[in-house]
C-alpha positions in Angstrom: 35.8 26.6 -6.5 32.7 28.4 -5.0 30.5 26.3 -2.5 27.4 24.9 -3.5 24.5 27.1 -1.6 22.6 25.0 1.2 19.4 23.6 -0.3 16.2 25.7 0.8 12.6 26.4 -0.1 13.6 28.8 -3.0 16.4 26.0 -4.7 14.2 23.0 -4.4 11.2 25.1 -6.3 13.5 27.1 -8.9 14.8 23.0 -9.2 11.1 21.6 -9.5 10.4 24.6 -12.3 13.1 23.8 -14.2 12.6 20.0 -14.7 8.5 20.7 -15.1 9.4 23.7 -17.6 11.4 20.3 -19.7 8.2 17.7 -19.0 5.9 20.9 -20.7 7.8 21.3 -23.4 7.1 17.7 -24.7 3.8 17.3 -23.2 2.3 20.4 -25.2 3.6 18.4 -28.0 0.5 15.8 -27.2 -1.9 18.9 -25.3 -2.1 17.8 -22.7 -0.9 20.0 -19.5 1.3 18.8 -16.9 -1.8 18.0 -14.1 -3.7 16.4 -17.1 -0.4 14.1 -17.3 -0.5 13.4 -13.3 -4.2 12.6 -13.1 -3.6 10.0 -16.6 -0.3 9.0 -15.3 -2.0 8.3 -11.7 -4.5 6.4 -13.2 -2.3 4.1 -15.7 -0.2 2.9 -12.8 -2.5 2.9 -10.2 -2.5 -1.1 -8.9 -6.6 -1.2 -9.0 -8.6 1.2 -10.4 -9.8 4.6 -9.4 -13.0 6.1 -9.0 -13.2 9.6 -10.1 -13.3 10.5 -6.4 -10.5 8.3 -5.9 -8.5 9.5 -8.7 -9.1 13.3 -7.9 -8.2 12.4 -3.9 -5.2 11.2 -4.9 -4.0 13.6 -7.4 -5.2 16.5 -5.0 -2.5 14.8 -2.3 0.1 14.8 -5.0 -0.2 18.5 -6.3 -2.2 20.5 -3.5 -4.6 21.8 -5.7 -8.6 22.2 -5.9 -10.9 19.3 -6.5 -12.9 21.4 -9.0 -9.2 22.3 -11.1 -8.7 18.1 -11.1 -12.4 17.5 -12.2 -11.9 20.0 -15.2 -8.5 17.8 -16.0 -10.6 14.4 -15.6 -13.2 15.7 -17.8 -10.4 16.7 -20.2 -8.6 13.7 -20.5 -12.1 11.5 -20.9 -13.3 14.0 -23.7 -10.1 13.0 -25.5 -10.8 9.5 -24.6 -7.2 9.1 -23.4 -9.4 7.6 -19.7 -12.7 6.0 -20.7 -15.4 4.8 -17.7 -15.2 1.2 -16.9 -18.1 1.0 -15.1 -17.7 2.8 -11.8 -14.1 3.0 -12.1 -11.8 4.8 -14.7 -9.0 3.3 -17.2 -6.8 4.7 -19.5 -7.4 4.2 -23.0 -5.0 2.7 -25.5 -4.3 6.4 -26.9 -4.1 7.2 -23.2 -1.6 4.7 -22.4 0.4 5.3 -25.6 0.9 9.1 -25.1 2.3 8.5 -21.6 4.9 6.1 -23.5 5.8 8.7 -26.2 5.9 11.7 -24.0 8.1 9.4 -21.9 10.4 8.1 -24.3 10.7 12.1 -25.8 11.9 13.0 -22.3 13.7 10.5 -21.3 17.1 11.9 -23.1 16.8 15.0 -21.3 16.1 13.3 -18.2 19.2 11.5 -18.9 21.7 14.4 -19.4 19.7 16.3 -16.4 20.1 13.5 -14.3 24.1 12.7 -15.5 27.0 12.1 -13.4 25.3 12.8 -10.1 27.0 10.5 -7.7 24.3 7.7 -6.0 25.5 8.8 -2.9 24.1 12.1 -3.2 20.9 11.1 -4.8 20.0 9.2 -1.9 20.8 11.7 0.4 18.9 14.4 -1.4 16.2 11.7 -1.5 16.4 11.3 2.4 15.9 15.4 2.6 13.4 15.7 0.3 11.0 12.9 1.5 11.8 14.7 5.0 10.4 18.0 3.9 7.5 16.6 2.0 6.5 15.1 5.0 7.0 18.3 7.1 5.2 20.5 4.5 2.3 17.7 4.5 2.0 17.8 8.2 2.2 21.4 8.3 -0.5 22.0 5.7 -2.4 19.2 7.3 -2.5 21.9 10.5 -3.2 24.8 8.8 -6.4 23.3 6.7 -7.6 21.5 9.7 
């Protein structure tokens, strides 16, 4: 049996590709993209609501991307009313909260097989490396935009 290759920058984002290329494939099924999904997703389970500055700050830590991109996929999701203004503060919608559940649930037995037979001991290992090089890659971005 051939050796697994070590894990590097190009195997953890052909990895990340992969699984987002499986989340699109049922989120077009709503239209909604995959950052529209984040920013409603961020907001649903956020534990007290977000601002529109908030949300986008937060969002814009998660995926490294322009506020102005984030804005576009705020303005997005409230012109579909799946986030509706709550005063200063956004919340998602019923329809907003119920796509999440049925993009979800569509997913979910892909996730499944994806995720099968992978022993717990190397999850949390690969867990342990990857929140190690997030945190790297953080700080070293943090350096280069400062």
């Amino acid at each position: 049996m051939t050796p697994a290759p070590a894990a590097d920058s190009r195997g953890l984002a052909l990895a990340h590709y992969a699984a987002r290329g499986v989340l699109e494939h049922f989120l077009t099924r709503h239209g909604v993209t995959f950052q529209q999904q984040i920013v409603l997703r961020t907001a649903a389970t956020a534990g007290s609501p977000h601002t529109p500055d908030t949300l986008v700050a937060e969002v814009r830590g998660y995926l490294k991307t322009g506020p102005a991109t984030l804005r576009a996929d705020l303005d997005a999701l409230l012109a579909r009313e799946l986030l509706v203004r709550d005063g200063a503060h956004l919340r998602p919608t019923e329809a907003g909260s119920a796509l999440l559940a049925a993009s979800a649930a569509e997913v979910a037995p892909a996730t499944a097989r994806i995720w099968a037979d992978i022993p717990a001991e190397d999850l949390a290992v690969a867990g342990r490396v990857l929140t190690r090089i997030a945190e790297r890659a953080n700080a070293e971005l943090a350096t280069l935009t400062a």
